[in-house]
DRENDO-1510 file (C-alpha; in Angstrom, 1 decimal, always signed):
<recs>
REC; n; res; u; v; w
REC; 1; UNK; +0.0; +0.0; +0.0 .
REC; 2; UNK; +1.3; +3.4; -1.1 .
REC; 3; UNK; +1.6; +6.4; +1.5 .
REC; 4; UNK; -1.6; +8.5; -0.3 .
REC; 5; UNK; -3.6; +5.2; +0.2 .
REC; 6; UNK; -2.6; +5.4; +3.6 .
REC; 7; UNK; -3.5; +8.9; +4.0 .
REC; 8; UNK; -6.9; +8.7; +2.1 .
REC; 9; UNK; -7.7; +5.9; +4.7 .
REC; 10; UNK; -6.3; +7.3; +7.7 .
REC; 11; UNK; -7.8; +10.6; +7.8 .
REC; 12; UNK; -10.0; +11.6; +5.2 .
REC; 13; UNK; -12.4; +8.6; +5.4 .
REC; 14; UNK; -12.4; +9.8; +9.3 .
REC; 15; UNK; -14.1; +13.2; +8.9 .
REC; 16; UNK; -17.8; +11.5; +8.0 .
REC; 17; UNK; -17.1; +9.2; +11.8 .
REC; 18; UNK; -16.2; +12.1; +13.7 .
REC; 19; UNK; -19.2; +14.3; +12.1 .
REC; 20; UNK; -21.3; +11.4; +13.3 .
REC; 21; UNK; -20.0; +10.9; +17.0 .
REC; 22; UNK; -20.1; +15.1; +17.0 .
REC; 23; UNK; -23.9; +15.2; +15.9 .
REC; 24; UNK; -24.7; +12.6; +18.4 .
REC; 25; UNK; -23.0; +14.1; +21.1 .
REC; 26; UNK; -24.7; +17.4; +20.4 .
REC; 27; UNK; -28.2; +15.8; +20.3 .
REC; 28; UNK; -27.8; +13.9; +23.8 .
REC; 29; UNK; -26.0; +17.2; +25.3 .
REC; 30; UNK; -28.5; +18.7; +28.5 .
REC; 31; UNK; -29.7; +22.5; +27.3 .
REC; 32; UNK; -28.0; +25.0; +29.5 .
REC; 33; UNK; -31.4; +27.4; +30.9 .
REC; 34; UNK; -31.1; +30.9; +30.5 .
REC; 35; UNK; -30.4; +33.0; +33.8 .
REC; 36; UNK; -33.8; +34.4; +34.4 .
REC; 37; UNK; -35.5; +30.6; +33.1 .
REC; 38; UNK; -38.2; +28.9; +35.8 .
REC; 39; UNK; -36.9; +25.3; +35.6 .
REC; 40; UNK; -40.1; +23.4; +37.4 .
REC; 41; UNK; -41.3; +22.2; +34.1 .
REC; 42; UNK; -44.2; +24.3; +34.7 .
REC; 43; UNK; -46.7; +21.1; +35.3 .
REC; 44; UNK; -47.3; +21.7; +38.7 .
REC; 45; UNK; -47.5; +18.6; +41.1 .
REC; 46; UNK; -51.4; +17.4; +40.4 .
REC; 47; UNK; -51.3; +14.0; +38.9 .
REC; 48; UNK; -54.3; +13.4; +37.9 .
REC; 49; UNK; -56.0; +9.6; +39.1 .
REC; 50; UNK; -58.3; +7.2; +37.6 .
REC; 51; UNK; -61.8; +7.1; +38.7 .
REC; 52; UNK; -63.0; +3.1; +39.3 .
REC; 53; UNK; -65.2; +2.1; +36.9 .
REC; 54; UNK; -69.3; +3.1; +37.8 .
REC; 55; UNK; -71.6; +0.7; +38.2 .
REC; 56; UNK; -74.5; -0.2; +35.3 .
REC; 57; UNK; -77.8; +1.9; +36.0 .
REC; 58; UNK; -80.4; +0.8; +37.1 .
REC; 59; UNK; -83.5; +3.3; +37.1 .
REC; 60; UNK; -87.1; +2.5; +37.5 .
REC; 61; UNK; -87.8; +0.2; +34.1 .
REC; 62; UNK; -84.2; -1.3; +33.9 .
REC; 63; UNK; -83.7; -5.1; +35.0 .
REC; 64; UNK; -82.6; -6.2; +38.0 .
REC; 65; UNK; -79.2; -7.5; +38.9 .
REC; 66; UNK; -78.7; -10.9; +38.3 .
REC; 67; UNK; -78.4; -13.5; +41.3 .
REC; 68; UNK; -75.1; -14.7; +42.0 .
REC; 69; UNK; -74.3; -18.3; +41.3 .
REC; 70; UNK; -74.5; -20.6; +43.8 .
REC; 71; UNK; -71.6; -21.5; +45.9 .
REC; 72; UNK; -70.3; -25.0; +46.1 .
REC; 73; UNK; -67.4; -26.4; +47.7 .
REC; 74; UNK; -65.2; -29.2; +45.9 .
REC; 75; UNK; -62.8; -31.8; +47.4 .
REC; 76; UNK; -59.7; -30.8; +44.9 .
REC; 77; UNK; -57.7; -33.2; +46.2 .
REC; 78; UNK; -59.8; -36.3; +45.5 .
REC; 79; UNK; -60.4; -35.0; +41.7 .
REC; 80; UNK; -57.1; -34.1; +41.2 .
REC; 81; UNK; -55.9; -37.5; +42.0 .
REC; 82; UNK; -59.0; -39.0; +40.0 .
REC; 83; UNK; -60.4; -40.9; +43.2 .
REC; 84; UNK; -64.3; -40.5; +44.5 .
REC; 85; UNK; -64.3; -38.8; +48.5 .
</recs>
């Protein structure tokens, strides 16, 4: 390899990598705020919160709720192991 090879690699081809790592260190840099600059963020501290989910209505012509399902208790054991109790 002759010396402007060299060169042409070394350096020149160079310029477009250190352009790069420049524009990405400019873009990831903090903003210094000016002297007189309120630096809250101006959002205050209210956060606003979810409200739970209402309930259906139920005026004077809609249905009633429907009666919950019976409760009945199950052995797990026994079916799990496929024998009767």
């Amino acid at each position: 390899m002759d010396w402007p090879t060299f060169v042409w690699m070394f350096l020149v081809l160079k310029i477009p990598v250190v352009a790069a790592l420049l524009l990405i260190w400019y873009a990831v840099k903090a903003p210094v705020p000016a002297e007189g600059e309120d630096r809250s963020g101006g959002g205050g501290s209210h956060h606003p919160r979810l409200r739970p989910p209402r309930g259906p209505r139920r005026g004077p012509h809609a249905e009633l709720a429907p009666p919950s399902p019976p409760r009945v208790r199950t052995d797990v054991r026994s079916t799990e192991l496929g024998r009767r109790p």
